[in-house]
N, C-alpha and C positions, 0 to 999 in steps of 0.2 A: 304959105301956112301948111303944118303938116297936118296931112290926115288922120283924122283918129283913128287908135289902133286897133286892127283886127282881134278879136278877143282868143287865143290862142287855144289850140286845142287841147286837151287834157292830155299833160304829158305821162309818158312814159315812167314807169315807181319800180322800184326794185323792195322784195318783201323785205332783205335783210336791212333797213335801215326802217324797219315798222311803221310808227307814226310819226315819226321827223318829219316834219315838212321838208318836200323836195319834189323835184320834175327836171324828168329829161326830156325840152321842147325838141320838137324836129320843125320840118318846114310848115305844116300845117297843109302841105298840098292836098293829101288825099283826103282831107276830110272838111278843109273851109272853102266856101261859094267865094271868097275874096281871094288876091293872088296870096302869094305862097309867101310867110311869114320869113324874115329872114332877119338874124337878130346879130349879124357882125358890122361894127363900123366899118371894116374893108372891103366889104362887100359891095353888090349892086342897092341901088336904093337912094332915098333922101335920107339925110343923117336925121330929121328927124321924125322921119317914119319909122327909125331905125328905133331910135331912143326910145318912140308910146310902145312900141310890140315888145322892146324888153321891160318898160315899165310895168305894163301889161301880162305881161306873163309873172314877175316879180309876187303884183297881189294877188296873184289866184295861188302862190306858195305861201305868202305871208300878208295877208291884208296892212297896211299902214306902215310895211318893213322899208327899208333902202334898201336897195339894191347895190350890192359893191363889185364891181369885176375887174381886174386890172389888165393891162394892155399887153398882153401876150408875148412874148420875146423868145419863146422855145428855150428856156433858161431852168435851173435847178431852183431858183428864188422862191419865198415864202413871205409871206407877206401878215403879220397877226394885225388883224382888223379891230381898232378899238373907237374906233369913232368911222362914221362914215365917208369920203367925198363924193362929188356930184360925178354922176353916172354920165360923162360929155364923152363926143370922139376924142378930143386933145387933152390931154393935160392928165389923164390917172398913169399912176404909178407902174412899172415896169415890172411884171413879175408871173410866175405861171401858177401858182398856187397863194390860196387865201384861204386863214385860221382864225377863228372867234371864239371868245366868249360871251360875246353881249348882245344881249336879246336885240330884237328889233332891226337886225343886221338880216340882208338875203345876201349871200355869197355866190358868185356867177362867173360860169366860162364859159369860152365860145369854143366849137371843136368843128371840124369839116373831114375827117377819120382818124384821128387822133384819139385819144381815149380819154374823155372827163370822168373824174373819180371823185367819189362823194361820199365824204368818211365822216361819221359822227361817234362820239362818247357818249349816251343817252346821260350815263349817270352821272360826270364832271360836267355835261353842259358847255359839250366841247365839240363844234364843228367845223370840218375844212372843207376843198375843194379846191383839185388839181386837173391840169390842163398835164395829160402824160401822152406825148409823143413816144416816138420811138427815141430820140434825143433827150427829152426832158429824163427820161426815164431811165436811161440810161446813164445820162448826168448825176443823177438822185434827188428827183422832184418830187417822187414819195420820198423815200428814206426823210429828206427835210420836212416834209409835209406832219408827217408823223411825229417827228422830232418837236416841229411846233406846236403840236399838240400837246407834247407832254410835260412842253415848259406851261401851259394852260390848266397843267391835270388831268390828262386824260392818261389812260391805261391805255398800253399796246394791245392789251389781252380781250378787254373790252372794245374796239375798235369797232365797229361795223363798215365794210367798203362797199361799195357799192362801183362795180364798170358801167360804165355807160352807152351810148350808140358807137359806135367802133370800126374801122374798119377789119373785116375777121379774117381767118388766113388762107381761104381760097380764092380771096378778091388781093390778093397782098403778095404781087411776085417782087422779086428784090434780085438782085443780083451780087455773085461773088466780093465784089467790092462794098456792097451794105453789109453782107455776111463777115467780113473780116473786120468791121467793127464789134466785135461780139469774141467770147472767150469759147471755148469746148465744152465749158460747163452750160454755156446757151444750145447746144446744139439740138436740144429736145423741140423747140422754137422753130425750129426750121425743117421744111418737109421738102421733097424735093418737085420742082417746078413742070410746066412746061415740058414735055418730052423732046420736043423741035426746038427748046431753047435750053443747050446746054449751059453750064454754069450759072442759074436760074431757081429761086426757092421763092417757098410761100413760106412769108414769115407769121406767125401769132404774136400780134402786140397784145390784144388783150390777155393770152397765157403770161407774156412778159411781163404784162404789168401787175398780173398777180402774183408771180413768183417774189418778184419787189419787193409786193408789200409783206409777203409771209419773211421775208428778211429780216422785217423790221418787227418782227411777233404779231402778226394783224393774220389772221388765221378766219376769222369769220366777212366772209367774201364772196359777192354775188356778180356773175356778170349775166346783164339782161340778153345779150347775145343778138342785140340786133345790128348787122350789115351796114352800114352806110355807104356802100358801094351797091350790093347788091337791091338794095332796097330803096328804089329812087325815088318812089313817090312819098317816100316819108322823111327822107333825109338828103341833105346836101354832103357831099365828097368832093374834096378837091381830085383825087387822083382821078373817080371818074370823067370830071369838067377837064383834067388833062387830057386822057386819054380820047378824047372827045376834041379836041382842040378850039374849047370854049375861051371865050375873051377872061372870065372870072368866076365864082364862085360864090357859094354863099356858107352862111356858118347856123348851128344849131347851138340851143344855150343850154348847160344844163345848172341847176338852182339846187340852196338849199340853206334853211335858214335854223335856228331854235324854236320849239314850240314857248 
């Protein structure tokens, strides 16, 4: 029987998305008496310890909302939410971002340095959220993300984004060969690494992924600017847990529903 769920700590708000309900959870280490909240099915844990902490976090965004997240694939997919499914490990839909119009909906990803983004239209009643790696993003998981919005009626112009926990660009070395993914017009993105590690940069995904979204006319943009590398006690990283050479990892979720 699963345990009932730690009740999660008050996440993380970004002002530029005002009173939208929304939260960026992290682990809930540094500040709950119970172990450390972890809201990824691929993660360590019981799947349905797993399932009450995301339920859990869900109502304290939108009391009596669904919760909808889809199953991550590091893909450009978009997914417009018009009805909800059941929040299980198996069986939700394949995709890295999800768009709505319909109230009573919470929208959910899971990220582990990756950048979750969290866009709302106050005024069309128009909200997504996207799962932007350095792949997705580069793919055009905003570009789409946005795009779905505006078949919903949202305005580019109107957009609020909102970055999420992230990993930043002094935890973020890469190498020549991730760099050549990327065009000359990226090179503002990359700083140079390592002095003992030639051919070696720090990349900014979060500057990445805002350059993206000013692509796409979304110009009002905030990122909260927290670490998920640097910042252990509040956040899971996978690159950390690599570099660490940990069995696995865990994920942080971030939400966001209609008022």
């Amino acid at each position: 029987m699963a345990r009932p769920a730690a009740i999660p700590a008050q996440p993380a708000r970004a002002a530029v998305l005002g009173d939208v309900p929304h939260g960026f959870f992290g682990s809930g280490a540094a500040c709950c008496d119970d172990a450390a909240l972890q809201f990824g099915y691929g993660g360590e844990g019981d799947e349905a310890d797993i399932a009450n902490a995301r339920q859990a976090a869900a109502q304290l965004i939108a009391p009596d909302s669904a919760l909808v997240a889809p199953h991550q694939v590091h893909s450009r997919d978009v997914i417009t939410v018009d009805f909800p499914w059941p929040d299980t490990a198996e069986g939700r839909p394949q995709a890295d971002a999800l768009v709505t119009a319909s109230a009573g909906i919470t929208l959910g990803i899971v990220t582990a340095d990756c950048a979750p983004v969290l866009l709302c239209d106050h005024q069309a009643g128009v909200i997504g959220a996207a799962h932007a790696g350095w792949r997705g993003a580069h793919g055009g998981v905003l570009e789409n993300t946005v795009a779905a919005m505006q078949a919903l009626g949202a305005d580019s112009a109107r957009i609020a984004a909102a970055i999420g926990p992230t990993i930043a660009q002094p935890s973020y070395e890469v190498d020549d060969g991730f760099k050549a993914n990327f065009t000359a017009e990226d090179e503002a993105f990359f700083a140079p690494g390592s002095p003992d590690r030639p051919g070696h940069w720090q990349f900014d995904l979060p500057g990445y992924v805002a350059s993206r979204l000013r692509v796409c006319g979304v110009t009002r943009i905030e990122d909260i600017g927290h670490d998920t590398y640097a910042l252990e006690s509040h956040y899971y990283s996978y690159r950390r847990a690599t570099h660490r050479g940990e069995a696995s990892y865990g994920r942080q979720m971030s939400m966001i529903a209609l008022a």
